[in-house]
C-alpha positions as CSV (number, residue, x, y, z in Angstrom):
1,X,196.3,57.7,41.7
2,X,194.6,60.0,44.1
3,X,191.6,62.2,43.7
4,X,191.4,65.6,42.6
5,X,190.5,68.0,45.3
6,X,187.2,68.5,43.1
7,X,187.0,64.6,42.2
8,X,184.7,62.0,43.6
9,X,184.4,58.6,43.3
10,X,180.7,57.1,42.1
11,X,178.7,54.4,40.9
12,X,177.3,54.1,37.6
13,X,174.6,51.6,37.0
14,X,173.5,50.0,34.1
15,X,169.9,50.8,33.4
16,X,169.9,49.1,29.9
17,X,173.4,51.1,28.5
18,X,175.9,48.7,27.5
19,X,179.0,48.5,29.8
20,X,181.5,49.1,27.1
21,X,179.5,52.3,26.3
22,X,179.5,53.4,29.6
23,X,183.1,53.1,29.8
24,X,183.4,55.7,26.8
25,X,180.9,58.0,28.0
26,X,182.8,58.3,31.8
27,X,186.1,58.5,29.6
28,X,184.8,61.3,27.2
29,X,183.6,63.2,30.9
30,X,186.9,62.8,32.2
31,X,187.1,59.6,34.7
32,X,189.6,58.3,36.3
33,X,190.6,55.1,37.8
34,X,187.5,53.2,36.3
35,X,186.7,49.3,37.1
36,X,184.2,47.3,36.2
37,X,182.1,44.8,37.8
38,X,180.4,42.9,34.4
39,X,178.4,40.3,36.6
40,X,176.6,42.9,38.6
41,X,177.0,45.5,35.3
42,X,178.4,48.2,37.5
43,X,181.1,50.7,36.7
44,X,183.2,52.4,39.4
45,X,184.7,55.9,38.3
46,X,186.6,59.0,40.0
47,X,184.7,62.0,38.3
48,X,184.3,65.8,39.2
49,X,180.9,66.5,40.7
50,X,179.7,68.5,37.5
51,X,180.5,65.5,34.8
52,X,179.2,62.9,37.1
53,X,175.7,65.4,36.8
54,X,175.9,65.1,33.2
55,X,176.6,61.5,33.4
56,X,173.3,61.0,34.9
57,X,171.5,62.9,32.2
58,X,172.4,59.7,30.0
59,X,169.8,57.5,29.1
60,X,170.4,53.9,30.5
61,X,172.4,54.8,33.5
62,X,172.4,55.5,37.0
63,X,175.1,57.2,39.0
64,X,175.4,57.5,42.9
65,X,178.4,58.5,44.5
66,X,180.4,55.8,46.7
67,X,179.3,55.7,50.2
68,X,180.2,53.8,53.4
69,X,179.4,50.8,55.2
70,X,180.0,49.8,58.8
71,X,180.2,46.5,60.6
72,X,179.6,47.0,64.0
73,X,179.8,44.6,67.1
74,X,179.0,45.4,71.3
75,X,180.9,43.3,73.7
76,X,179.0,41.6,75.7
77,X,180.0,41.9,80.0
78,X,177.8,39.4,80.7
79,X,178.3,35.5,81.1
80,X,178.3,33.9,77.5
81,X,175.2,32.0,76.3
82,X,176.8,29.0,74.1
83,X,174.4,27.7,71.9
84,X,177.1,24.9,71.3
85,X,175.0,22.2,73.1
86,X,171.6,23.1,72.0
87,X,173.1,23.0,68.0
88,X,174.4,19.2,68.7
89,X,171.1,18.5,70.4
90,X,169.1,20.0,67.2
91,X,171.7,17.9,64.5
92,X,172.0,15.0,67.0
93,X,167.5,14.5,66.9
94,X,168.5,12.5,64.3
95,X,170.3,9.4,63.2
96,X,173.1,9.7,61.3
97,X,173.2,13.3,62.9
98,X,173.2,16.6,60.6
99,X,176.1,19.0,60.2
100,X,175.3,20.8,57.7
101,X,177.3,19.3,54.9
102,X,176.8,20.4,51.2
103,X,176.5,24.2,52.1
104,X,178.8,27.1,51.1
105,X,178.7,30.5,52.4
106,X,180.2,33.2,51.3
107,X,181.1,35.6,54.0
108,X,181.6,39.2,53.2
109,X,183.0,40.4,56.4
110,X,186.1,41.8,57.9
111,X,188.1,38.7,57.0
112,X,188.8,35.3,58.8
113,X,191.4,34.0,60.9
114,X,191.2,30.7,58.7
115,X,193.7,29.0,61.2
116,X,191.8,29.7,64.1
117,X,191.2,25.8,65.6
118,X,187.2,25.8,65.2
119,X,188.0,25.7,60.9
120,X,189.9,22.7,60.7
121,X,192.2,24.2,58.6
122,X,190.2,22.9,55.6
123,X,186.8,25.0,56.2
124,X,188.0,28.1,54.2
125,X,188.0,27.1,50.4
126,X,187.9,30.2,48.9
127,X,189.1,33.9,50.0
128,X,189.7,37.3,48.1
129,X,190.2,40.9,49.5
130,X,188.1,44.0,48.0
131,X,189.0,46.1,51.2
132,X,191.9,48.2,50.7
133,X,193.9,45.9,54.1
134,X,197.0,44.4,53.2
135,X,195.3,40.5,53.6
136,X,192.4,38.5,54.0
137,X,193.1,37.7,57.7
138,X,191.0,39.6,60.5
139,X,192.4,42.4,61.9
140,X,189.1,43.9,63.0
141,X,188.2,40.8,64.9
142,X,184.7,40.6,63.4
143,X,184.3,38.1,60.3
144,X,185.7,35.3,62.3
145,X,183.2,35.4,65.1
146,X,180.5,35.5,62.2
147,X,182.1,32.8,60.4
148,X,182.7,30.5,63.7
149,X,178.7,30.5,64.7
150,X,178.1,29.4,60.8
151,X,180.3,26.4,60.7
152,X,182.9,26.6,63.3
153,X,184.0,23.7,65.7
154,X,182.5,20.1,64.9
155,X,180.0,17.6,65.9
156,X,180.6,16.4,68.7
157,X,178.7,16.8,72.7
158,X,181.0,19.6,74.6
159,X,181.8,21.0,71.4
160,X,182.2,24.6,70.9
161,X,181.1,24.9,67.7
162,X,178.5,27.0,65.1
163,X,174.8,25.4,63.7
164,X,176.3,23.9,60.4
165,X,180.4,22.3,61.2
166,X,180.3,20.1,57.9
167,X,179.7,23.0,56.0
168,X,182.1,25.6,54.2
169,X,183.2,29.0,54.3
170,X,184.5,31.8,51.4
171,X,186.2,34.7,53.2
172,X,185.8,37.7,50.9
173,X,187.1,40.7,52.7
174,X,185.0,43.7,51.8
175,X,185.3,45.0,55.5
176,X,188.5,46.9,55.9
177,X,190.8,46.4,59.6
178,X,188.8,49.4,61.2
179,X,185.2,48.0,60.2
180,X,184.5,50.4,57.6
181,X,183.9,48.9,53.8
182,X,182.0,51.2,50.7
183,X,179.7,50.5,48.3
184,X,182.6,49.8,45.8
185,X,184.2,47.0,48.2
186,X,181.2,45.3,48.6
187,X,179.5,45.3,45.2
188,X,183.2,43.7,43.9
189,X,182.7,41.0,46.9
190,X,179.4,40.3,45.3
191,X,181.1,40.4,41.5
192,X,183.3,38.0,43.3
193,X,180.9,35.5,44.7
194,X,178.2,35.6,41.2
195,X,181.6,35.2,39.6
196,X,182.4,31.6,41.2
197,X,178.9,31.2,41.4
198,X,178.2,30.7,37.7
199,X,181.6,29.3,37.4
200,X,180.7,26.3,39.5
201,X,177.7,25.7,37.2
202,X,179.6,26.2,33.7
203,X,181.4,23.3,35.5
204,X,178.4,21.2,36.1
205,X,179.4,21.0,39.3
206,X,176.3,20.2,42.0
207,X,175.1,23.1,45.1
208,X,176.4,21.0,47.0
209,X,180.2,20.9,46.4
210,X,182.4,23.0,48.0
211,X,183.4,25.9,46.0
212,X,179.1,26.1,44.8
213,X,178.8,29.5,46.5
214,X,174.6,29.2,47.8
215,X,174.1,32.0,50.2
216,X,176.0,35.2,51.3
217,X,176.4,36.6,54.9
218,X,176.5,40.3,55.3
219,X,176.7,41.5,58.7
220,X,177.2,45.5,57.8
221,X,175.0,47.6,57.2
222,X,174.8,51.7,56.3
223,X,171.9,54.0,56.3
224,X,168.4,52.8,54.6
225,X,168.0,55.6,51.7
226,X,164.5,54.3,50.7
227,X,166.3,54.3,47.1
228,X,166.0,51.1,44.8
229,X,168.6,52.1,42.6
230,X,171.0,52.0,45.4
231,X,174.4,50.1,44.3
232,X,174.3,47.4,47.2
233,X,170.6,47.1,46.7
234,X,170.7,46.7,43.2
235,X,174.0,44.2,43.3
236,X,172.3,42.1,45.8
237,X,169.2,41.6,44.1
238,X,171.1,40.6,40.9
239,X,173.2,37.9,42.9
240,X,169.8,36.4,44.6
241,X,167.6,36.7,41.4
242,X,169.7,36.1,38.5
243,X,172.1,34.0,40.2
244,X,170.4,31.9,42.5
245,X,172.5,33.4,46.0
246,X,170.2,34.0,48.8
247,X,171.5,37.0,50.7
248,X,171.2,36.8,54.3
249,X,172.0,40.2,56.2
250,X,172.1,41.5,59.7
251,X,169.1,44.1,60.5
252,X,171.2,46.5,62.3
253,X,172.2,47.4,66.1
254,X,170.1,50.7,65.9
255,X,167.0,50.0,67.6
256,X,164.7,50.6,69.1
257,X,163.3,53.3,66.8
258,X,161.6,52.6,64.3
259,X,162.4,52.8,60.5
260,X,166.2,51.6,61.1
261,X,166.8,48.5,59.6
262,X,170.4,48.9,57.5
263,X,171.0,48.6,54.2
264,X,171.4,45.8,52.4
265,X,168.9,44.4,55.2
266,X,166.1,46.9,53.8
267,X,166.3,45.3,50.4
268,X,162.9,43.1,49.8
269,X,165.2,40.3,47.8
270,X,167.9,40.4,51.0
271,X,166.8,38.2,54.0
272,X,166.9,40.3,57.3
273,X,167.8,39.0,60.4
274,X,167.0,41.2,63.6
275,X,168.2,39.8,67.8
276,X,166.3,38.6,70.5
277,X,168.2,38.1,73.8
278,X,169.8,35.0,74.2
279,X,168.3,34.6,77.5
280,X,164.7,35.1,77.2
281,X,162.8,35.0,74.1
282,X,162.3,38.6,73.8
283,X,163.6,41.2,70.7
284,X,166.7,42.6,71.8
285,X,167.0,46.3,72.5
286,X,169.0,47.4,70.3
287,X,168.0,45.7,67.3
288,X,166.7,47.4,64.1
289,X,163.0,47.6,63.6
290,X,161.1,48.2,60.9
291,X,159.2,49.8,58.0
292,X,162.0,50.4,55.8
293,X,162.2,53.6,54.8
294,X,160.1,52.5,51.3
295,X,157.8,50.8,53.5
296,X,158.3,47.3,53.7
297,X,157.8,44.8,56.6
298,X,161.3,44.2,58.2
299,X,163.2,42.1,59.5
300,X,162.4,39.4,58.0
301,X,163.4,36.7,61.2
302,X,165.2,37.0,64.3
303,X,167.6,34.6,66.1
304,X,169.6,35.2,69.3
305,X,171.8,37.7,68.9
306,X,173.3,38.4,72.5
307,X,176.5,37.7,74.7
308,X,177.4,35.1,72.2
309,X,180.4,33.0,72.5
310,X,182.4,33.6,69.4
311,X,185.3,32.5,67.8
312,X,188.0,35.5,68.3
313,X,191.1,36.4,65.7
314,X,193.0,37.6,68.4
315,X,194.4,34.1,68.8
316,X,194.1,30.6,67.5
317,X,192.6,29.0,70.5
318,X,190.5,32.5,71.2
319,X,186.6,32.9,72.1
320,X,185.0,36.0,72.9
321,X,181.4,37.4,74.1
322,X,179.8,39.8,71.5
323,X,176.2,40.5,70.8
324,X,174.6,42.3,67.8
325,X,172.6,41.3,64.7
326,X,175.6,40.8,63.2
327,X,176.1,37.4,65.2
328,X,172.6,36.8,64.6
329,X,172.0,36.5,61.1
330,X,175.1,33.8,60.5
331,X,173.4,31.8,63.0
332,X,170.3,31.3,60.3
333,X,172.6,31.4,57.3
334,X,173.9,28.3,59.4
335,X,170.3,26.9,59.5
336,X,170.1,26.6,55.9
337,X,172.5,23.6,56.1
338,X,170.6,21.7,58.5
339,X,167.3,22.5,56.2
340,X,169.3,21.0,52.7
341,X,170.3,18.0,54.5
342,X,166.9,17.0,56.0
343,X,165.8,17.6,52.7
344,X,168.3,16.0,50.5
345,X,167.4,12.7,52.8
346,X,164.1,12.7,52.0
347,X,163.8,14.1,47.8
348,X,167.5,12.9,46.9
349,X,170.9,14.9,46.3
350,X,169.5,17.3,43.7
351,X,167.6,18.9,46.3
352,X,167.5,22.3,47.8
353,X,165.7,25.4,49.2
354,X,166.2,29.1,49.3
355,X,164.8,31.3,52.0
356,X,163.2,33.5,49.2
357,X,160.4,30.6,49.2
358,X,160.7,30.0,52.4
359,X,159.1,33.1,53.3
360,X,155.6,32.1,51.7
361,X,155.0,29.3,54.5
362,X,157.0,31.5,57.2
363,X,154.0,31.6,59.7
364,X,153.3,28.4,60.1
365,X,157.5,27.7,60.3
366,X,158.3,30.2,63.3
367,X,158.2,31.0,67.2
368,X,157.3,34.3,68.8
369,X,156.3,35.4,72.3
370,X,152.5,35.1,72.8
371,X,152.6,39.2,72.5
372,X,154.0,39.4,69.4
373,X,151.5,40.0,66.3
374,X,150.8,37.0,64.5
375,X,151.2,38.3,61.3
376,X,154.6,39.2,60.1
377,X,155.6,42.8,62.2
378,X,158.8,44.8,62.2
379,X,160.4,44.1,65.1
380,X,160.1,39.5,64.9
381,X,159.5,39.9,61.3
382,X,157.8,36.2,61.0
383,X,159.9,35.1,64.5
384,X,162.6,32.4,65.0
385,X,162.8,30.0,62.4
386,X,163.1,26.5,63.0
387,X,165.0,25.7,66.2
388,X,162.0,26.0,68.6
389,X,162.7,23.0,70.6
390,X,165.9,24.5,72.0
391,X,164.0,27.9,73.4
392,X,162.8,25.9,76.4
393,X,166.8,24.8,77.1
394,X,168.3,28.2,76.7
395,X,164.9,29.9,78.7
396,X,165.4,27.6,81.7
397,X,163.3,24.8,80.4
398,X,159.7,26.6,80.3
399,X,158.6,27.3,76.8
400,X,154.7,27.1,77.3
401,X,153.2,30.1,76.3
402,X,155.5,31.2,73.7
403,X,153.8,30.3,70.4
404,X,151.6,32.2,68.3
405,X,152.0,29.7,65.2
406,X,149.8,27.1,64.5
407,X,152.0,24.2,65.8
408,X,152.9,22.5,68.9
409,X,155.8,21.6,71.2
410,X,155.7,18.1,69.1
411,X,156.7,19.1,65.8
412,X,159.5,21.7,66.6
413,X,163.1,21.4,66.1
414,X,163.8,18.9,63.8
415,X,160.1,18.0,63.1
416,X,159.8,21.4,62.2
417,X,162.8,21.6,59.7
418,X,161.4,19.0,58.3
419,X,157.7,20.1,57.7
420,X,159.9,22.7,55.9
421,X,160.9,20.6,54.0
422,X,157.6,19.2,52.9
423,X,155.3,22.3,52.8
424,X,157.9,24.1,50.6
425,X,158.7,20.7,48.7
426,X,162.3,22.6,47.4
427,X,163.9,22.4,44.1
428,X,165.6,20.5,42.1
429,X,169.0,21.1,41.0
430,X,169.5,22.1,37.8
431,X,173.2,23.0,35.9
């Protein structure tokens, strides 16, 4: 059905107002083409500007109309900088070597070419399409790239292949085939993902089985509006605090100005992820700095983020240099399944830790240049998490100097996940 000349096409938010009675009160104002999203208690309506004002003057609701979201990608002229060999030398500093298994991420993207080689054709366990594009496949050559540098390729020296490979992937589309999603299209990609999420546990199954969403990837972004009521925001918090999904996001390519971290990266409960240059341990350009617009700190870490060799949907066997934050943030939603399998060695299978908590010991866990401010800022946020043995490979061997944490070349990389691992101590699993 299409819109009314007059007609928009909003958000209402549940502010303590039943759904069902939301429902009748955008029916009695004349709404159209209304769908709910129960899980993340959000109502989707076409309504004339003048009945969505009265709308708002409801008690227990919040209405916003629908805006857009963007995912956005620069490619890279330069040489690529493959990571491959410096992930197998971070999974291989230990015996039986890490790869990630037992994670699931959920990535909301532009779709994935699932039969690309570096997924196995077994990586993709899940996938569903909130975009408006005819399938779940990517046409806008974007998700796959993000999905490759999470769990792409295998273990193995010579490899191309992401920072988790045992790990698994949910392709839910929210991103249509020219890069351009809405508020609607995500927030039912969310719905979707809280959905299986709670699913999984009604079926006592464990975090660590494959269709146990744990973490979303969203590297999009649109305009910070300083607004906490704002749909994504609001969705996003509800899938990381009453559903247990950390929410990893992409800061934004619109640095170096400050103030212009995206949204859903400006959310406090949404874990930010800005670039440095793959090259030198330096903040990229272009990435998005911080304060939010409401004032918060951001990003919240940084990882590289430029001329990135990346998985490409244009063909099965296809790679392809990109850079942007959008490349960066999978490649620490990849961490996380390197951090849950040091851990689940040491305190057992029920194990596991969010990035949420991680955060209160993110000081003494991260790397930035001896320039940076020691304190959490908004250009590193707290710095590079985790994988500071590998900087001196990918700088040209020198990393003296580069520190401003409390540790030492001796306990980085894997010494360093697992101090993680017993700072933070984790939690256990529960159904």
């Amino acid at each position: 059905m299409e819109l009314n000349v007059s007609e928009m096409r909003y958000t209402v938010i549940s502010k303590g107002l039943e759904l069902r009675s939301i429902e009748l009160e955008c029916l009695r104002l004349g709404a159209a083409n209304i769908r709910v999203a129960p899980a993340i208690r959000q109502v989707f309506c076409d309504l004339e500007p003048q009945a969505a004002q009265l709308l708002s003057q409801i008690p227990g609701v919040v209405v916003k109309p629908i805006k857009e979201v963007k995912a956005e990608q620069v490619t890279a002229t330069a040489p690529a900088a493959s990571l491959s060999q410096l992930f197998y030398e971070l999974r291989a500093a230990v015996e039986p070597p890490l790869t990630g298994t037992g994670l699931t991420v959920a990535v909301l993207d532009s779709g994935i070419k699932k039969t690309h080689k570096c997924f196995d054709g077994i990586k993709v366990v899940h996938e569903a399409n909130f975009s408006g594009a005819q399938d779940t496949s990517d046409h806008f050559d974007h998700g796959t790239g993000v999905a490759s540098l999470i769990a792409g390729g295998r273990h193995a020296e010579g490899e191309e292949a992401g920072v988790s490979p045992g790990a698994y992937l949910m392709n839910i589309k929210v991103i249509d085939d020219e890069g351009v999603g809405t508020d609607e299209s995500v927030i039912l990609g969310i719905e979707e993902v809280c959905n299986l999420a709670q699913a999984a546990r009604l079926r006592g199954l464990f975090h660590t089985e494959a269709l146990y969403p744990n973490l979303m990837n969203l590297s999009f972004g649109g305009d910070d509006d300083g607004d906490a009521d704002n749909p994504i925001r609001a969705a996003c918090r509800q899938a990381s605090l009453e559903y247990g999904i950390d929410v990893l996001a992409a800061a934004g390519n619109t640095g170096p100005k400050i103030s212009s971290v995206m949204l859903p990266a400006s959310e406090p409960e949404v874990i930010a992820v800005g670039a440095i240059e793959s090259e030198v341990f330096h903040i990229w350009e272009r990435s998005a700095r911080g304060p939010t617009k409401a004032g918060d700190t951001k990003p919240d870490f940084v990882s590289w983020g430029t001329n990135l060799n990346v998985a490409s949907a244009k063909g099965d066997d296809e790679y392809t240099v990109k850079s942007g934050t959008s490349f960066s943030a999978p490649i620490v939603s990849g961490l996380t399944g390197l951090i849950w399998e040091t851990g689940r060695r040491i305190y057992g299978d029920d194990w596991y830790l969010r990035w949420r908590d991680i955060k209160s010991f993110a000081p003494f866990l991260c790397l930035k240049p001896e320039d940076a401010p020691l304190k959490k800022d908004n250009a590193y946020g707290y710095g590079l998490p985790a994988m500071g043995s590998i900087i001196g490979s990918l700088g040209g061997g020198n990393s003296s100097g580069m520190m401003t944490s409390e540790l030492t070349t001796g306990v980085m990389g894997i010494g360093l996940i697992g101090m993680m691992v017993s700072l933070i101590g984790g939690t256990r699993y529960v159904s």
